[in-house]
MARLUM-949277 format. One record per residue (C-alpha): residue number from 1; residue in three letters; x, y, z. Coordinates in steps of 0.001 Angstrom, whole numbers, plus 500000, padded with zeros to 6 digits. Layout:
BEGIN
(keti NUM; ALA; (X; Y; Z))
...
// end
This chain:
BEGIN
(keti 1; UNK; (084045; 028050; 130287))
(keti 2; UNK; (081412; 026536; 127772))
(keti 3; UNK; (082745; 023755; 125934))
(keti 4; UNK; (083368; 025320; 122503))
(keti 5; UNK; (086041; 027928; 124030))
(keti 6; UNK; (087474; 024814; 126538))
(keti 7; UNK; (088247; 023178; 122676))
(keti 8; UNK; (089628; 026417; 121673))
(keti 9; UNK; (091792; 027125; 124476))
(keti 10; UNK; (093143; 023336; 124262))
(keti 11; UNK; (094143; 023956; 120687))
(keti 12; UNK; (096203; 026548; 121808))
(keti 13; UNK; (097856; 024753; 124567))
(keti 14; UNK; (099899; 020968; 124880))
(keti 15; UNK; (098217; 018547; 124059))
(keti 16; UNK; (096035; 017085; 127562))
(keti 17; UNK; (097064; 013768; 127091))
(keti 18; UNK; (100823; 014838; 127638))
(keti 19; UNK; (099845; 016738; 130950))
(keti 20; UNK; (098201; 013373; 132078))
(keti 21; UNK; (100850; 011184; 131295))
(keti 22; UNK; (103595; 013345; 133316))
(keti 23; UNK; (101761; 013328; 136067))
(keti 24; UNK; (101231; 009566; 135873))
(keti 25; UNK; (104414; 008767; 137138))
(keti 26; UNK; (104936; 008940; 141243))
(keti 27; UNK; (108294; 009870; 140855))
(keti 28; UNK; (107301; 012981; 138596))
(keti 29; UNK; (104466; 013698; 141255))
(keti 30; UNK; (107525; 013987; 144301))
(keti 31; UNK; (109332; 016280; 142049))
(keti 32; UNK; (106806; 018552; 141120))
(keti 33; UNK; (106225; 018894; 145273))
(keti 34; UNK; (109908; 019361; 146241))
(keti 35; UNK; (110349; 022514; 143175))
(keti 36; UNK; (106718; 023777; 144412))
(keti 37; UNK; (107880; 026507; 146586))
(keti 38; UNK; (111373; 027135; 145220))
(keti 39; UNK; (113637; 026461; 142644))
(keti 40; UNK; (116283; 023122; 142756))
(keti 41; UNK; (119360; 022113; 140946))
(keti 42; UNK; (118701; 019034; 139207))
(keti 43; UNK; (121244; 017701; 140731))
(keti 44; UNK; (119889; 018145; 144649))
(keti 45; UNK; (116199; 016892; 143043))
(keti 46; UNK; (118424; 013930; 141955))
(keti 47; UNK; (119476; 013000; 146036))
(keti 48; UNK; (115360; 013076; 146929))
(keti 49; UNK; (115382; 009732; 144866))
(keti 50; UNK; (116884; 005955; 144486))
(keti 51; UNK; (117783; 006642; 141243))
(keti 52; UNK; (120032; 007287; 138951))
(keti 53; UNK; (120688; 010736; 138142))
(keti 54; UNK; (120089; 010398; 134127))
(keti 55; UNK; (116924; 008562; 135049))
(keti 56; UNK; (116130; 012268; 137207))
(keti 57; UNK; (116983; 014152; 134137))
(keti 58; UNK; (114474; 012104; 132207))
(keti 59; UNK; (111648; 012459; 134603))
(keti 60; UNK; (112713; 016434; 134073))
(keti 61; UNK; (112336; 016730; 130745))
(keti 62; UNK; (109329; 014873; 130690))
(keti 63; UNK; (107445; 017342; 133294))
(keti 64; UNK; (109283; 020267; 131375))
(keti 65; UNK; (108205; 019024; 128172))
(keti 66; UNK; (104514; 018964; 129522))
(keti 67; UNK; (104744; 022470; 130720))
(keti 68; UNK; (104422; 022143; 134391))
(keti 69; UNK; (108659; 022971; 135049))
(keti 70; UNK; (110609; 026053; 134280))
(keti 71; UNK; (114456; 024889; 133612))
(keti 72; UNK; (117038; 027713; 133833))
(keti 73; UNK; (120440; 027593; 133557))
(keti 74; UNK; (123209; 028606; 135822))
(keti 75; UNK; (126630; 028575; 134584))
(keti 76; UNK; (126595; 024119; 134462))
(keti 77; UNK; (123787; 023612; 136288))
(keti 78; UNK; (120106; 023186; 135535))
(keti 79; UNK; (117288; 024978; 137730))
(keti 80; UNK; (113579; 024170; 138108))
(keti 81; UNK; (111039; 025566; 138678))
(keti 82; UNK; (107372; 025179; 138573))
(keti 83; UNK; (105272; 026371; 136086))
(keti 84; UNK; (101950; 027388; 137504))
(keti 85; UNK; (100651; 028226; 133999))
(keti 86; UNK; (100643; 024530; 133177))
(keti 87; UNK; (098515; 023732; 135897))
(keti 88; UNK; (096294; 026317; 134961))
(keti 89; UNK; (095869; 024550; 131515))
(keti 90; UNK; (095314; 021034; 134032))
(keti 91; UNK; (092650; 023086; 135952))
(keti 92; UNK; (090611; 024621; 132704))
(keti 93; UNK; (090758; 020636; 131798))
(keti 94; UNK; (089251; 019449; 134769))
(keti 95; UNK; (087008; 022318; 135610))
(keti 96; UNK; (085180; 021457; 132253))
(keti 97; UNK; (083452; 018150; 133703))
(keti 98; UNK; (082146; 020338; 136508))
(keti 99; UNK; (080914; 022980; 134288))
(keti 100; UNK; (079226; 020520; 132177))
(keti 101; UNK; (077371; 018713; 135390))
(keti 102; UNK; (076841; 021785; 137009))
(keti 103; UNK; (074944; 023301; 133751))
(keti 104; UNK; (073158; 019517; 133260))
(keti 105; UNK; (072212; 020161; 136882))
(keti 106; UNK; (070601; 024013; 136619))
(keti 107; UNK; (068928; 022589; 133447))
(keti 108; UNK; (067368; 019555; 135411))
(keti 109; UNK; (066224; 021936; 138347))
(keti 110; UNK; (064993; 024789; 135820))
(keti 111; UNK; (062756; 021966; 134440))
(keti 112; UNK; (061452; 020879; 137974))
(keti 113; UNK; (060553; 023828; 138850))
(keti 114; UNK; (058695; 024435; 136099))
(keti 115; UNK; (056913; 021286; 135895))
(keti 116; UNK; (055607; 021872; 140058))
(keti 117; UNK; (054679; 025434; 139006))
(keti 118; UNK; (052702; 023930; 136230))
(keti 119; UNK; (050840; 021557; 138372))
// end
């Protein structure tokens, strides 16, 4: 993805910085690991930690809020989820540095080559 469309696309999405931030915290890192493969009750993500279980809730709606958990609802309970799309926005985010050293790379190469062919 060139770098014009990467600005585009991050328009459209939450804002980077926000991502970043929820993923910051090692607490938020644990959770998104235990809801990887299936969907939790907050309140059994809640018993994974020394904490209390408002602080949980916070760290919830914080990686909800940055689009990387899907909460449901069940009757009183809370489910989550995670939200592969947001790590696809994470991915387009980080794959952008490669794309621009990769490109800076060909270009450098391109240039070589031409300069021993012109020898």
């Amino acid at each position: 993805m060139e770098l014009s469309a990467l600005n585009v696309a991050m328009k459209n999405s939450r804002p980077m910085h926000v991502i970043l931030k929820a993923l910051a915290e090692p607490r938020r890192m644990a959770i998104l690991t235990l809801v990887r493969s299936h969907e939790l009750r907050a309140g059994h993500i809640a018993t994974h930690f020394r904490s209390t279980r408002p602080g949980i809730s916070q760290h919830l709606r914080v990686l909800t809020k940055a689009g990387l958990l899907c909460e449901r609802r069940q009757g009183t309970s809370r489910l989550y989820s995670l939200r592969r799309e947001g790590f696809g926005e994470l991915r387009a985010f980080v794959d952008s540095f490669w794309e621009e050293s990769l490109s800076r790379l060909k270009r450098e190469v391109e240039a070589e080559t031409q300069n021993e062919r012109g020898r």
